[in-house]
C-alpha positions in Angstrom: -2.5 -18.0 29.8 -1.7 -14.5 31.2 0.7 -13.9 28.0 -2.3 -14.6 25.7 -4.8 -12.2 27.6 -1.7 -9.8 27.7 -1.6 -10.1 24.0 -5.0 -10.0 23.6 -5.3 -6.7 25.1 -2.6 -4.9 23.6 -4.4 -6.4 20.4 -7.9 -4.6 21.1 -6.0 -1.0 22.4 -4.6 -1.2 18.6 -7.7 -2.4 17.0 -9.3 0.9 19.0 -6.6 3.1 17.8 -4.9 3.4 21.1 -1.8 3.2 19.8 0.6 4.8 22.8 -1.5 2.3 25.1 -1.2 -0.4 22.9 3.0 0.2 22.3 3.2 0.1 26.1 1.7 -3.3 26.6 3.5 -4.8 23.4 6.7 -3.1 24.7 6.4 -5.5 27.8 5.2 -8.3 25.8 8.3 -8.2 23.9 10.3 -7.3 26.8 9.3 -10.8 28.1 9.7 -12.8 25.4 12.1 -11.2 22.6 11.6 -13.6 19.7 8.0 -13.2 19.7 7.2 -11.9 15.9 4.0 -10.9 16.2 4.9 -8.2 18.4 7.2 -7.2 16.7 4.9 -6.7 13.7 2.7 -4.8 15.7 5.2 -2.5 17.2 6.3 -1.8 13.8 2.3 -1.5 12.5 2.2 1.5 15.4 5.3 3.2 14.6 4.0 3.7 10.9 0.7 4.8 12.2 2.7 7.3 14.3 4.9 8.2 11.5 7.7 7.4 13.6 9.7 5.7 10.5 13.1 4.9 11.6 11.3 3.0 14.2 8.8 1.2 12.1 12.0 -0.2 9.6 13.9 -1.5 12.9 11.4 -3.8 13.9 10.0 -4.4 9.8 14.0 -5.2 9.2 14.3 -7.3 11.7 11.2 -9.7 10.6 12.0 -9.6 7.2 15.3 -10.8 8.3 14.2 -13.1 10.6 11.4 -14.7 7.9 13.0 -13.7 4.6 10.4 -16.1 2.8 7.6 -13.8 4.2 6.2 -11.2 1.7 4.3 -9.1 4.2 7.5 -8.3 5.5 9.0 -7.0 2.7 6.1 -5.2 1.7 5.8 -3.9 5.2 9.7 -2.2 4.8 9.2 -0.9 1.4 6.2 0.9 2.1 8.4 2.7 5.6 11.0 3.1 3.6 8.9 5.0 0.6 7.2 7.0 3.6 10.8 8.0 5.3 12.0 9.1 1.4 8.7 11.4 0.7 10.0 13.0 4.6 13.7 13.7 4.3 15.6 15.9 1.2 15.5 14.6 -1.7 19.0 14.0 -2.2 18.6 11.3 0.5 15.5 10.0 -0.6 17.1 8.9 -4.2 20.0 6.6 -2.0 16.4 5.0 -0.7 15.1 4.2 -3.9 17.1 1.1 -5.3 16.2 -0.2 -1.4 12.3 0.3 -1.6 12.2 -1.2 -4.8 14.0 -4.3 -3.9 11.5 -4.4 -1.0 8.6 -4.0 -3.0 9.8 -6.3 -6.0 10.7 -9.0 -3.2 7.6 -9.2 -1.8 6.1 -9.7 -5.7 8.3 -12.3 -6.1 8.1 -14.3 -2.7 4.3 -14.2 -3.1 2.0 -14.3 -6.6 -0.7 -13.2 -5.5 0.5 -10.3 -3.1 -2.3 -7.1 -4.3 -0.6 -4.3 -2.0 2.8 -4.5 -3.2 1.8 -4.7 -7.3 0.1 -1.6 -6.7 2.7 -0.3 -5.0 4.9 -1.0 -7.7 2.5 0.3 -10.1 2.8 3.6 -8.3 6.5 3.8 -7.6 7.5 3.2 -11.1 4.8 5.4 -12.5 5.5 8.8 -9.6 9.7 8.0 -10.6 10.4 10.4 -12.9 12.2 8.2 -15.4 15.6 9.7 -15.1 16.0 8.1 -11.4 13.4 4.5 -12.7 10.2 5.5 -13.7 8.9 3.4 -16.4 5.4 2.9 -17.6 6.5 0.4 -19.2 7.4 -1.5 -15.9 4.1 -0.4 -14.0 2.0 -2.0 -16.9 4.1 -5.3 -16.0 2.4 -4.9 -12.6 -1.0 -4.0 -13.6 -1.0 -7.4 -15.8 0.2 -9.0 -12.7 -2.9 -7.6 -10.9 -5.5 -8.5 -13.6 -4.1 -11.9 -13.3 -4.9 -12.1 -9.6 -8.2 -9.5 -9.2 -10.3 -8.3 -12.6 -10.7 -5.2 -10.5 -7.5 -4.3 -9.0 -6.0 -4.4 -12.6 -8.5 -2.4 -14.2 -8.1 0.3 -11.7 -4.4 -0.1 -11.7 -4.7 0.7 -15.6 -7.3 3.4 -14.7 -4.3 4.8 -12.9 -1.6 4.7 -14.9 -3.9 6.4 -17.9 -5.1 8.9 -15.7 -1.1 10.1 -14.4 -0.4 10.1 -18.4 -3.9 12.6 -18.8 -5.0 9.4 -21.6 -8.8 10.2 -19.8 -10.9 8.3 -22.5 -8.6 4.7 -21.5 -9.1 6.0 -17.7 -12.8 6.1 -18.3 -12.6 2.9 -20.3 -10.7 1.4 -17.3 -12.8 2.5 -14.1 -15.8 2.1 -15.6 -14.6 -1.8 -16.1 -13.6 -1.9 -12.2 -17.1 -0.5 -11.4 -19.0 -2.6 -13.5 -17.2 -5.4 -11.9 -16.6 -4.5 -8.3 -19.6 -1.8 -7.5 -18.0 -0.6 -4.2 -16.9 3.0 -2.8 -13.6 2.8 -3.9 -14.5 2.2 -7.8 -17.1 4.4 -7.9 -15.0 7.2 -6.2 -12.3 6.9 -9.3 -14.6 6.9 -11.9 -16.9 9.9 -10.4 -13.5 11.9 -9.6 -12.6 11.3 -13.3 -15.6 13.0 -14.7 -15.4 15.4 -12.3 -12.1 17.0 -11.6 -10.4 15.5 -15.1 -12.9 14.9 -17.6 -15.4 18.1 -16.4 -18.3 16.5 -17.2 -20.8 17.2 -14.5 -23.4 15.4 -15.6 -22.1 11.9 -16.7 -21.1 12.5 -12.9 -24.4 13.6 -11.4 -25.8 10.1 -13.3 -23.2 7.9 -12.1 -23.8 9.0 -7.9 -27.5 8.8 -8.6 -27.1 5.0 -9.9 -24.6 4.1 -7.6 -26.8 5.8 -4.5 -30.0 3.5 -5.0 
């Protein structure tokens, strides 16, 4: 019982954002019980908050390893691995990216319905330039994939991907899909940053925060 209140402390200090706290108490967790994998995760889930990513991969390695039918994992790897690349030369960070994307396209595979690493996908394969893998063509794969599994997240995703190639009449097309569909901050937010900072038009702007804000 005292492992589970343990836990269930070093739970709430992360919830709170007390992350040093919070890697102390898991620390001792684990230090107690070594094959415990939820600690691990969490240790791992601290480190990438503290940008500490060499330390975040050790602990997402070992799960992924240890579970390598577990998508989270995988998806949980590729995204500290794409962090670590965007921090070192980049030199090094093209030997990371054949690693990242078997992460990424692991986790897609292990699990159908995975959101997170589609859209990560969508993004690595769109941001390559295509000399090192870049490929619309590939990041179109994965916003199908989305549709598939959320109306919204593949309209956005296609919002995306038309947006990064400047096509702002099929980005407008494509948020305004999402919004109609979802109606939340995050859809709004594309679509009114479209008009604004892309399209320039201040007034289709103006009209979409005053409907969105009754």
């Amino acid at each position: 019982m005292r492992a589970q209140d343990a836990f269930a402390k070093a739970e709430q200090l992360f919830q709170q954002e007390k992350y040093e706290e919070a890697k102390k108490s898991f620390a001792q967790l684990l230090s107690n019980n070594p094959n415990n994998y939820k600690v691990k995760e969490y240790l791992g889930d601290i480190a990438g908050h503290q940008k500490k990513w060499d330390e975040a991969l050790y602990y997402y390695k070992a799960l992924k390893n240890q579970f390598p039918q577990e998508a989270m994992y995988f998806y949980k790897f590729g995204g500290a691995l794409g962090m670590k690349a965007k921090s070192v030369s980049k030199f090094k960070a093209l030997t990371m990216l054949d690693d990242i994307e078997t992460a990424f396209c692991t986790a897609a595979r292990l699990d159908e319905k995975h959101v997170d690493c589609r859209w990560a996908l969508v993004m690595f394969y769109i941001e390559l330039p295509g000399i090192v893998g870049g490929s619309e063509k590939k990041a179109q794969k994965y916003a199908n994939e989305l549709m598939r599994i959320s109306k919204v997240d593949g309209y956005l995703s296609k919002g995306y991907i038309d947006e990064y190639y400047e096509r702002y009449d099929e980005a407008e097309k494509n948020y305004t899909r999402a919004y109609e569909i979802g109606h939340s901050k995050i859809t709004f937010q594309k679509l009114y940053n479209l008009y604004l900072n892309k399209i320039r038009d201040k007034a289709k702007a103006n009209k979409l925060k005053e409907q969105f804000e009754k």
